[in-house]
C-alpha positions as CSV (number, residue, x, y, z in Angstrom):
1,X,9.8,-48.6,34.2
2,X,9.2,-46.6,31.0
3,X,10.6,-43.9,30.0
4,X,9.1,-40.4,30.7
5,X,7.8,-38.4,27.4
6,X,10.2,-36.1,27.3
7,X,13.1,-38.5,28.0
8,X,11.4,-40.4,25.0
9,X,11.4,-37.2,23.0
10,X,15.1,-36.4,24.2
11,X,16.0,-39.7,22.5
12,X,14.8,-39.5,18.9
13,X,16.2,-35.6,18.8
14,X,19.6,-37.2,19.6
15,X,18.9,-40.0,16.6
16,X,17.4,-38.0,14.2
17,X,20.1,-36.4,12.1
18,X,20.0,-32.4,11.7
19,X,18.4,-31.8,8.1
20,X,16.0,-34.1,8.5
21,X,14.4,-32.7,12.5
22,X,14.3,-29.7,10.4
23,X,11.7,-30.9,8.0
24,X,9.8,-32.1,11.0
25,X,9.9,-28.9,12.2
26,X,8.7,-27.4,9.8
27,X,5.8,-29.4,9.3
28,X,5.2,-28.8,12.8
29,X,5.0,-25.3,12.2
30,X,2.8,-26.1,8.5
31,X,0.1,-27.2,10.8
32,X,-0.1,-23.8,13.3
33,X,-3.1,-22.7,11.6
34,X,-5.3,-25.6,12.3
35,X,-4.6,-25.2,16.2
36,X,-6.3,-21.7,15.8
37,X,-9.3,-23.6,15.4
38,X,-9.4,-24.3,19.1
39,X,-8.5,-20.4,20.3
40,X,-10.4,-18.7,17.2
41,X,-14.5,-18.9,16.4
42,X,-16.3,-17.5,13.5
43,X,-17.5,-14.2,14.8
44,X,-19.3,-12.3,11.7
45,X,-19.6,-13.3,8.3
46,X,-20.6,-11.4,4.8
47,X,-20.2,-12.1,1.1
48,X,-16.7,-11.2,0.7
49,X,-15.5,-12.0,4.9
50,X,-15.2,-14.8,7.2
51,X,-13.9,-13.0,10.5
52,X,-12.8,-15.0,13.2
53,X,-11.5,-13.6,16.3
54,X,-11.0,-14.7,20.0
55,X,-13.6,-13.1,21.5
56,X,-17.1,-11.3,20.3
57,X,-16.7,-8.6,17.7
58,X,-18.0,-5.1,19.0
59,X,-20.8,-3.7,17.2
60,X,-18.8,-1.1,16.1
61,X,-16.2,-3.4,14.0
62,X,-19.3,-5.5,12.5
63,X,-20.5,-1.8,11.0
64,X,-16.9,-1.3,9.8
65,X,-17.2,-5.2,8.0
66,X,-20.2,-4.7,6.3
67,X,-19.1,-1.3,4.8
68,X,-15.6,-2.9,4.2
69,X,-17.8,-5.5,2.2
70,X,-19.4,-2.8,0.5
71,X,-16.0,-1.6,-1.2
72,X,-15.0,-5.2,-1.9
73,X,-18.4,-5.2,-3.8
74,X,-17.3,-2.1,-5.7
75,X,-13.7,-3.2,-6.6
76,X,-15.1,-6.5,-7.9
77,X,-17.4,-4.7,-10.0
78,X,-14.5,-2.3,-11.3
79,X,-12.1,-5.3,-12.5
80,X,-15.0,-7.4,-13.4
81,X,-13.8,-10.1,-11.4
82,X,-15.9,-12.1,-8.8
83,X,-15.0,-14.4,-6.5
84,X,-17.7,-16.6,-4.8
85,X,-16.0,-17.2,-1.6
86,X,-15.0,-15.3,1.4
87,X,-11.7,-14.7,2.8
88,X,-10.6,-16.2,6.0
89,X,-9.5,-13.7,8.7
90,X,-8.4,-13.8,12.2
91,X,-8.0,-11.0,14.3
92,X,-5.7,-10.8,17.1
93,X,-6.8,-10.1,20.8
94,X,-3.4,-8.4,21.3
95,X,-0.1,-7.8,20.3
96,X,1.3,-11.1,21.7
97,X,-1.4,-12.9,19.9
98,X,-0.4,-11.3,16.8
99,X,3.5,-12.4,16.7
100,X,2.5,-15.8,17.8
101,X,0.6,-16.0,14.4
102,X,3.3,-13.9,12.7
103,X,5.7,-16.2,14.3
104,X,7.8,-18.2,11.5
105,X,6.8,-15.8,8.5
106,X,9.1,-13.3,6.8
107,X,10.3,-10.5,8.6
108,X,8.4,-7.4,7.6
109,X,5.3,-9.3,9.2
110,X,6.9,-8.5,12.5
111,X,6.4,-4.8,11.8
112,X,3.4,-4.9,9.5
113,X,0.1,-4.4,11.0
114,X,-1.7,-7.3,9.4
115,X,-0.4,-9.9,6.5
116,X,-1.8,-12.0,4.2
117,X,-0.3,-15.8,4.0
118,X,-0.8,-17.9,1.2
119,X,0.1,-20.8,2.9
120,X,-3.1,-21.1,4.0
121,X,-4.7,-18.4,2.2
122,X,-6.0,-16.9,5.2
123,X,-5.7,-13.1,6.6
124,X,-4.2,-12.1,9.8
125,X,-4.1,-8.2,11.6
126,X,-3.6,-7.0,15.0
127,X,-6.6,-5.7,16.9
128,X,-8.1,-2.4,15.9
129,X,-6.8,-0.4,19.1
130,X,-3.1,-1.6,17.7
131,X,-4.0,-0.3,14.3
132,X,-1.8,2.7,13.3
133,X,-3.8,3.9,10.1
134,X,-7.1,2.9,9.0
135,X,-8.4,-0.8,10.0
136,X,-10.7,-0.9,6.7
137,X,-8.1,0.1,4.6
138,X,-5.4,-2.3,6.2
139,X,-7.9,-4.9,5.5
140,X,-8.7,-4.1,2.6
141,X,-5.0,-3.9,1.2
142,X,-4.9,-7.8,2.7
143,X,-8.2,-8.9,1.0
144,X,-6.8,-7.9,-2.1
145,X,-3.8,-10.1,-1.9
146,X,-5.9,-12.7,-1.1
147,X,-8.1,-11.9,-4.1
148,X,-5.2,-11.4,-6.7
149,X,-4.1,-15.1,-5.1
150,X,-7.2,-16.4,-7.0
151,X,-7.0,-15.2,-10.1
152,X,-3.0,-15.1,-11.1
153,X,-0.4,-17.4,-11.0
154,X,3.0,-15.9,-10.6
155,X,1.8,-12.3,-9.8
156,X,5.0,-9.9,-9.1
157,X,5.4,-8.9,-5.8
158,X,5.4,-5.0,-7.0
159,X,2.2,-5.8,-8.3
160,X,0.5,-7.4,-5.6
161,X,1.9,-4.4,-3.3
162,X,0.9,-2.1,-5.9
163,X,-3.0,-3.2,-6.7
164,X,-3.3,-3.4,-2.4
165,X,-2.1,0.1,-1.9
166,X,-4.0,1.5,-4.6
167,X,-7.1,0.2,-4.3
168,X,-7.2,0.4,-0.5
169,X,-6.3,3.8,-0.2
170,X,-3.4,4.1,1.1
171,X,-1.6,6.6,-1.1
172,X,-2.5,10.1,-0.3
173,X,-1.2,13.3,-1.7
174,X,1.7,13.3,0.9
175,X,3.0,9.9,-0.1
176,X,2.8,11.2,-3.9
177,X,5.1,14.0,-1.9
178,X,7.5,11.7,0.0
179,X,7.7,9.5,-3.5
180,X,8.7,12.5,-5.4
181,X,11.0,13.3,-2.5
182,X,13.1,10.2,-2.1
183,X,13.3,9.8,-6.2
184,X,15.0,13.6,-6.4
185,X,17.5,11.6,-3.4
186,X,18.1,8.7,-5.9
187,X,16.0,6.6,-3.5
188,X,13.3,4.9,-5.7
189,X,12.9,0.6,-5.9
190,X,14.1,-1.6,-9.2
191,X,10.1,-3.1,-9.1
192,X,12.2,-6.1,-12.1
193,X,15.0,-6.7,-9.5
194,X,11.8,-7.2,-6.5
195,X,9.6,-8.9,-8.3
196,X,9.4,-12.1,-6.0
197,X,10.8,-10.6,-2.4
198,X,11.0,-7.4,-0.4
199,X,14.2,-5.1,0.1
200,X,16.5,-6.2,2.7
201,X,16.5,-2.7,4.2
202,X,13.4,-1.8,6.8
203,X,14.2,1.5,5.7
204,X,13.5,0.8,2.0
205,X,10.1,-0.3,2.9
206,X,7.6,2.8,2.6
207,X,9.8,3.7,-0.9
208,X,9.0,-0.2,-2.4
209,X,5.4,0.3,-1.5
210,X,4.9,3.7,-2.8
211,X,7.0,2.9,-5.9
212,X,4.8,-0.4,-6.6
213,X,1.4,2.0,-6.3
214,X,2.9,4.7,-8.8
215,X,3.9,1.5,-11.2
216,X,-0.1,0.6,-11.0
217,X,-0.8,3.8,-11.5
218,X,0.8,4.3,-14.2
219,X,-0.4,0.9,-15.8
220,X,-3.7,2.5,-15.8
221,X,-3.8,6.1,-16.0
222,X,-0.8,6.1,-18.5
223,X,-1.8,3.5,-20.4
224,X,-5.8,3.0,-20.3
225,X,-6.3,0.8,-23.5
226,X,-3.5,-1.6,-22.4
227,X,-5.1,-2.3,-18.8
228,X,-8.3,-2.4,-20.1
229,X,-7.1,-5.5,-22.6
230,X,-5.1,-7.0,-19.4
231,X,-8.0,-7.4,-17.4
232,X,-10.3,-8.1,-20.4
233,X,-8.3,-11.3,-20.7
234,X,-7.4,-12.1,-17.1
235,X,-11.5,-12.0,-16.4
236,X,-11.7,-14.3,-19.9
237,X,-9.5,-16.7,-18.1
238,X,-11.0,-17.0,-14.3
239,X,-14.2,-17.6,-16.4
240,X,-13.1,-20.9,-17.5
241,X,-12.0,-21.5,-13.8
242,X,-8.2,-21.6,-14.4
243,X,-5.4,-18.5,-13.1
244,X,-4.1,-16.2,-15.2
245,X,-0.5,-16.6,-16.0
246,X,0.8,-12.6,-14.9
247,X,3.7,-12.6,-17.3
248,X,2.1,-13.9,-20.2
249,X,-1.0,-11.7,-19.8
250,X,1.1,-8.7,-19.4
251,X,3.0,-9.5,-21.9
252,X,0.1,-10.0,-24.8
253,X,-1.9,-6.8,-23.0
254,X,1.2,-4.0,-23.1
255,X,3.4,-5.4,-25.8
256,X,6.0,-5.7,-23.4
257,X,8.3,-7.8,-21.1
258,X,8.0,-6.9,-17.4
259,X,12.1,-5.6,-17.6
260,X,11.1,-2.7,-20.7
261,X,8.0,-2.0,-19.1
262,X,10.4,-1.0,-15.8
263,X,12.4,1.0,-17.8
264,X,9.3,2.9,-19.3
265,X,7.9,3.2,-15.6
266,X,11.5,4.8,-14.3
267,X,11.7,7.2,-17.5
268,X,8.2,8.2,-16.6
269,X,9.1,8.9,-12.6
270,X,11.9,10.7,-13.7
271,X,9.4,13.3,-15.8
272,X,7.2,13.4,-13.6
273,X,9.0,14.7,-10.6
274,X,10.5,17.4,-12.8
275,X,6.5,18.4,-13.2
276,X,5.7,18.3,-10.0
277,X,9.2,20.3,-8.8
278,X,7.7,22.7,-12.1
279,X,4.2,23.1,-10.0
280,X,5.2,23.1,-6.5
281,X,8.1,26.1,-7.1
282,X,4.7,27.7,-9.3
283,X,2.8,27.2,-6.7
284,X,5.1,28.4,-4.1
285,X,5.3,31.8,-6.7
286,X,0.9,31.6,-6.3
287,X,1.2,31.7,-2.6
288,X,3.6,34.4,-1.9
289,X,2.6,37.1,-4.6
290,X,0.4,38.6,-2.0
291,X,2.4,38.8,0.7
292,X,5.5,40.5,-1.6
293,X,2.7,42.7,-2.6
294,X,1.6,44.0,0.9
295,X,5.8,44.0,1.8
296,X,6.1,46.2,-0.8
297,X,3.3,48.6,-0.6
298,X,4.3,49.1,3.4
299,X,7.9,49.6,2.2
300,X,6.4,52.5,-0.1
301,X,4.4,54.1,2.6
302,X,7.5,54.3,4.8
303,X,10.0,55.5,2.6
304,X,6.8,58.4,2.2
305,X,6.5,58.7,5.4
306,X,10.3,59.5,6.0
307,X,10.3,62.7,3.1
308,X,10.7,65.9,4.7
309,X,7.5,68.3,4.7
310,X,8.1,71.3,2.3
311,X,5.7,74.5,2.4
312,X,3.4,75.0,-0.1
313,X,4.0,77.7,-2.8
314,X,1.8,81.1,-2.5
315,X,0.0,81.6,-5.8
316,X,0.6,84.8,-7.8
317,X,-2.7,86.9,-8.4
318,X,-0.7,88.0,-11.2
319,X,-0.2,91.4,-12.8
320,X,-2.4,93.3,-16.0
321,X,-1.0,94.4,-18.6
322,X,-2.3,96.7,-21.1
C-alpha cells in the first residue's frame, strides 16, 4: 500500500535538516505571486497602469485610473524621465485578501495601506472602501517606488519615502505642523542611520516619513541648481538604458557625501522651526490684536460708565464795568 501524501510529506520534513526546509520555504513563498495569476485578471489598463483585481473595477475607480495616469504623465514630464512600461498592480477584494499578499513581507506592510515589492516589482493596496486617505495619492506614492526602482540602483530608503510622499501629495500644511512639532520634542529621524530600513518603533513611523519629504524638499527648493544637475545626469544615464548609481550621482550633483549632506539637512530643520515658531507666535499677535482692541475699548466704556454724574456749572452773565 503506498503511503498517503501527507505521510509522504511528513517524511522528508523529518529528513530534511532545519536550514535547509527553510530555503524551501522560502522559495515556496518566492513563488506567491504567480498563484495570483489564477485569483487576479487584468481589469483596466493605461500608459502608466496594469490594474488587476479580483473582480470588475467600478466605473468610478477606472475614472480615478485614468486621471491617476494623468499625474504620472505630469511627473514624468517634470523629471524628464520616461518609462515605457506600466506598473503591475493588484488590488485587494478585502482586508483578508490584502494580509494574504502582505503575508511574509516586512512589518510596516501589515499597517500600510498599500506597498510596493521589488521582488516582483509589482504594486499591492487594499480596496478603496479600506482606504484611510486618498486612493490616487496612496497609489501614486507606490508607482513612484516602482518608478524610482527603474531608474536607480541603491536608492536610500529616505529617498524613496521622500520622492513618494512628495510628489503624491501627501504632506499638507498640518504635517509641515506635526514635523515642526515633534523636532521642538527632539523627535526627528537620522535619514544616514535609515538609509536601507525603517525605524523599529511603529511610533516613529509618521516622523521618518515626514522627515524623508522635508529632506526632498529641501534637495530642491534649498538647493535648485544641484537637483537640477542630479536629475540632468540620472536622465543622461536611463538614456543609455543602464540605472543610475544614487550615491555616486548625488555625490557628483551636490558636492557631497550622503552623511554631510544629513548634517546640512538637520542644521537646516533646526532653523527652520525657529522661523516657523517666529511666524506662528506673529501670527498668533495678527489674530488677537482685534479682539484686545474691542476688550479694551469695552473696559473704557465701563470704567465711564461707573463715574459719578456731576451738575453742570451755571454760566456767569458777567458784570460791566466802567
Amino acid at each position: 500500500m503506498k503511503p498517503s501524501i501527507t505521510a509522504y510529506i511528513t517524511r522528508v520534513l523529518h529528513i530534511l535538516p532545519g536550514c535547509f526546509f527553510a530555503v524551501i520555504l522560502a522559495g515556496l513563498l518566492s513563488l506567491s505571486p504567480i498563484s495570483l495569476n489564477a485569483a487576479y485578471s487584468l481589469q483596466h489598463k493605461t500608459n502608466n497602469l496594469a490594474v488587476y483585481a479580483e473582480e470588475p473595477i467600478p466605473g468610478n475607480m477606472i475614472i480615478g485610473l485614468n486621471k491617476l495616469d494623468e499625474r504620472i504623465d505630469e511627473l514624468q514630464s517634470t523629471i524628464s524621465i520616461y518609462i515605457n512600461e506600466p506598473a503591475v498592480i493588484y488590488i485587494a477584494k478585502n482586508n483578508t485578501s490584502y494580509q494574504r499578499l502582505a503575508l511574509g513581507k516586512a512589518k510596516i506592510v501589515e499597517f500600510s495601506d498599500a506597498f510596493y515589492s521589488g521582488m516582483d516589482a509589482s504594486i499591492y493596496i487594499r480596496p478603496a472602501v479600506e482606504i484611510r486617505e486618498s486612493f490616487s495619492n496612496t497609489l501614486l506614492h507606490e508607482y513612484i517606488h516602482w518608478y524610482l526602482e527603474k531608474i536607480f540602483s541603491h536608492a536610500p530608503l529616505w529617498f524613496h519615502e521622500g520622492m513618494a510622499t512628495h510628489f503624491s501629495g501627501q504632506m499638507g500644511f498640518e504635517r509641515y505642523l506635526y514635523f515642526l512639532q515633534q523636532s521642538f520634542l527632539g523627535r526627528s529621524s537620522d535619514l544616514f542611520r535609515m538609509s536601507y530600513s525603517y525605524p523599529d518603533k511603529q511610533e516613529d513611523w509618521q516622523i521618518f516619513y515626514l522627515s524623508s519629504s522635508m529632506a526632498v524638499r529641501f534637495m530642491n527648493e534649498n538647493k535648485a541648481q544641484e537637483w537640477k544637475h542630479f536629475w540632468d545626469m540620472v536622465a543622461s544615464i536611463t538614456r543609455n538604458g543602464d540605472k543610475a548609481a544614487f550615491n555616486d550621482v548625488f555625490g557628483v550633483a551636490y558636492r557631497s557625501n550622503l552623511y554631510d549632506f544629513h548634517i546640512q539637512f538637520a542644521t537646516y530643520v533646526k532653523r527652520l522651526r525657529y522661523q516657523y515658531l517666529f511666524w506662528g507666535i506673529n501670527s498668533i499677535l495678527a489674530l488677537l490684536l482685534p479682539v484686545v482692541l474691542i476688550i479694551g475699548h469695552r473696559i473704557k466704556r465701563k470704567r465711564m460708565a461707573m463715574l459719578p454724574d456731576f451738575p453742570e456749572l451755571e454760566e456767569d452773565d458777567g458784570e460791566d464795568f466802567g
